[in-house]
KEZARO-40640 format. One record per residue (C-alpha): residue in three letters; x, y, z. Coordinates in steps of 0.05 Angstrom, whole numbers, padded with zeros to 5 digits, always signed. Layout:
<pts>
alaXYZ/...
</pts>
This chain:
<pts>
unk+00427+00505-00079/unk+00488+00549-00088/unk+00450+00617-00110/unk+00411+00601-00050/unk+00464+00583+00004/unk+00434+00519+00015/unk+00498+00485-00004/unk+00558+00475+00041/unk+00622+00442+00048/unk+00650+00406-00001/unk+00642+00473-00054/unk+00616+00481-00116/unk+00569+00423-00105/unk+00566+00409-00178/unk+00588+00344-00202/unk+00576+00321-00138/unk+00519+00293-00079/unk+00511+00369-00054/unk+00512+00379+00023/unk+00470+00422+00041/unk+00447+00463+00109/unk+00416+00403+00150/unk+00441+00350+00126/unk+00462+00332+00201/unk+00394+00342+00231/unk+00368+00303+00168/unk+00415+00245+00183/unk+00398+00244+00252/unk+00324+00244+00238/unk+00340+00167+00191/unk+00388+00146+00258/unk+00331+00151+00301/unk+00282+00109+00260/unk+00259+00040+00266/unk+00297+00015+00199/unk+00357+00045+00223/unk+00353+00019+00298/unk+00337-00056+00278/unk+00391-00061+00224/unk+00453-00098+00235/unk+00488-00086+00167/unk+00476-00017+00135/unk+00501-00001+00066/unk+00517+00076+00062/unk+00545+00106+00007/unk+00605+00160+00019/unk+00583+00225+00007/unk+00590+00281+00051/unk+00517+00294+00075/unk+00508+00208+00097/unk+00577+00217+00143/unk+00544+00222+00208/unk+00496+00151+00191/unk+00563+00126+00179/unk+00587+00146+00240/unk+00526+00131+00281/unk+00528+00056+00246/unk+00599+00038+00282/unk+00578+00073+00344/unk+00516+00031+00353/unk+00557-00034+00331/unk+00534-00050+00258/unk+00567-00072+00202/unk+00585-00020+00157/unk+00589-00027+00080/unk+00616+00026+00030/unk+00623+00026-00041/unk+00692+00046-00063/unk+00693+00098-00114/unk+00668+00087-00176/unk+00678+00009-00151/unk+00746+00008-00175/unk+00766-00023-00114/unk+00705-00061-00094/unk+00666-00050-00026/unk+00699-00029+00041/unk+00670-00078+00098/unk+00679-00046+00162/unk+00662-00086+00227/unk+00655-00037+00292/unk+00678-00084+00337/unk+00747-00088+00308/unk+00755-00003+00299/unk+00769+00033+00368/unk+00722+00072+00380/unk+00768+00139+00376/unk+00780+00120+00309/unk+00711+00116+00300/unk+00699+00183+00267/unk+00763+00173+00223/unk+00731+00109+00195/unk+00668+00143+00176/unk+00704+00182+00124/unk+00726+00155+00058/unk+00798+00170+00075/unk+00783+00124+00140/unk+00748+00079+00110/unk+00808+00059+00077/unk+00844+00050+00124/unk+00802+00015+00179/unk+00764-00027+00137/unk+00776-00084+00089/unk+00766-00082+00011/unk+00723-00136-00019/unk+00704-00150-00076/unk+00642-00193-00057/unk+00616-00172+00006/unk+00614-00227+00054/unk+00563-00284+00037/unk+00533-00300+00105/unk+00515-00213+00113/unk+00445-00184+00093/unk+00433-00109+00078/unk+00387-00102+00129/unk+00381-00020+00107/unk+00415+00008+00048/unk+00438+00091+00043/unk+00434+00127-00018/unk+00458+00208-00028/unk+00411+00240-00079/unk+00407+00298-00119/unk+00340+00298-00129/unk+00283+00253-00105/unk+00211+00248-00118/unk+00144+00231-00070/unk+00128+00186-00116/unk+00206+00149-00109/unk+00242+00167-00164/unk+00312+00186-00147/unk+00373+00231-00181/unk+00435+00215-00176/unk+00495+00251-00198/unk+00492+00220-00264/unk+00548+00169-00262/unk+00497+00106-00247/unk+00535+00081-00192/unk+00492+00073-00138/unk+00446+00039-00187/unk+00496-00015-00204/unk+00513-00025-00124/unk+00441-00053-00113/unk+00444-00086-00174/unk+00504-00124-00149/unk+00482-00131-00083/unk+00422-00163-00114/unk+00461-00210-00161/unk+00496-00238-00101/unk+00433-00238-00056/unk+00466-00200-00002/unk+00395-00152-00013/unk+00317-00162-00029/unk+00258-00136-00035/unk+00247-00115+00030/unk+00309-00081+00051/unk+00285-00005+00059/unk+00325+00040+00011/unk+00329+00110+00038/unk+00358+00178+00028/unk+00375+00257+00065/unk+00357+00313+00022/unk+00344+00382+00034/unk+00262+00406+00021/unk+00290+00441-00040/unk+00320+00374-00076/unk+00247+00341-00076/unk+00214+00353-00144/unk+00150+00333-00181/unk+00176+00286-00232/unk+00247+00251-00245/unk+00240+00201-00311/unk+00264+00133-00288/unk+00289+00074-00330/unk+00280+00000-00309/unk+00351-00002-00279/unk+00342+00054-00231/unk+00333+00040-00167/unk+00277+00075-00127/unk+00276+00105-00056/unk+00228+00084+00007/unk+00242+00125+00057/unk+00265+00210+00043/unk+00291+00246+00112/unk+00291+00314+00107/unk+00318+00368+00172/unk+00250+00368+00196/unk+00205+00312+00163/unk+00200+00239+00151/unk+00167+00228+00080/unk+00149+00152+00058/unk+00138+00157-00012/unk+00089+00131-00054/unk+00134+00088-00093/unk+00114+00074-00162/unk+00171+00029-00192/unk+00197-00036-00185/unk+00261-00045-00164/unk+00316-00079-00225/unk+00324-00153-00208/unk+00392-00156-00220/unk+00448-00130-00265/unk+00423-00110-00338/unk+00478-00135-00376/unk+00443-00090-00442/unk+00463-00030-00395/unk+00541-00040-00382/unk+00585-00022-00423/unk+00656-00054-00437/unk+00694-00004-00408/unk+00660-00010-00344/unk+00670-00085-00340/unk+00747-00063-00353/unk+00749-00019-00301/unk+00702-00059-00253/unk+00737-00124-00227/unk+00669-00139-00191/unk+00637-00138-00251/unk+00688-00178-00291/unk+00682-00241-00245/unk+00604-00231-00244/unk+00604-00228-00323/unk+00652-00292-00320/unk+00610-00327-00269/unk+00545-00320-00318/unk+00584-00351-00380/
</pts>
């Protein structure tokens, strides 16, 4: 993506969810469709290329939820009716996120991810999804699903540029698969071939992440 100027702002794009050229027509293709439109809570993470569905979520009046990062500091609930809508575009960043929205660290039991937002590096037709290798967003559903604030029928979608969707990504059992892949110009449902993880797979994390985690901690303490 760099050798090709596909990439933009933030640079290098390693180490990173890479924005890319379109990433704004891409994200306004997903705000115009139907699992966008009907959702009242949407879970987006907080990557550059996902801003404007942030954005577009408080504008339209939904309930916004971000992960923090690295989930040190839980989930950032932010309700549009309480931001004013000058501040709106503030909020949408991380930075404003902060500040106009509340850290939890269980998301509100009475909400429902009615649509949830992931940033990819690479994604598949056939659902399988990249990340940038820290398993984050992966654990987020997993949680989300351990406190049944998610299921099986929420749509899980992404914004890539063409050039990020490849033949074959290897997948484990707690990766979570994509539904939906907006591109500038296309809508692509994929042929998804993998279950989504029913939970948190306590084999897969590590004691240093329940450390650094609280969410985690009181999840691990709430199982024994």
């Amino acid at each position: 993506m760099e050798k090709r100027g596909i990439a933009t702002f933030p640079r290098p794009c390693f180490g990173r969810i890479p924005n890319f050229v379109g990433s704004f027509e891409a994200a306004k293709l997903l705000c115009r469709s139907r699992s966008f439109k009907k959702a009242e809570v949407v879970f987006v993470n907080p990557d550059s290329p996902q801003k404007y569905v942030r954005e577009r979520a408080l504008r339209d009046g939904k309930i916004l939820i971000m992960p923090t990062p690295r989930l040190r500091e839980g989930f950032l609930l932010l309700d549009s009716s309480k931001i004013p809508e000058s501040k709106v575009r503030e909020a949408s960043t991380i930075k404003g996120a902060f500040k106009y929205g509340v850290k939890t660290v269980f998301p509100l039991s009475n909400l429902h991810v009615d649509l949830k937002v992931v940033g990819s590096v690479a994604v598949s037709t056939k659902g399988a999804r990249l990340g940038k290798g820290g398993g984050y967003s992966d654990l987020e559903y997993a949680i989300l699903k351990e406190l049944k604030l998610i299921d099986e029928l929420t749509p899980i979608v992404t914004t890539v540029h063409p050039i990020q969707i490849i033949e074959r990504i290897p997948m484990n059992r707690h990766d979570v698969p994509v539904d939906i892949i907006f591109t500038p110009k296309n809508v692509l449902k994929t042929d998804r071939r993998y279950e989504r993880p029913k939970g948190i797979y306590w084999e897969y994390i590590s004691t240093e992440m329940i450390e650094k985690i609280p969410i985690l901690r009181r999840l691990k303490r709430m199982r024994l």
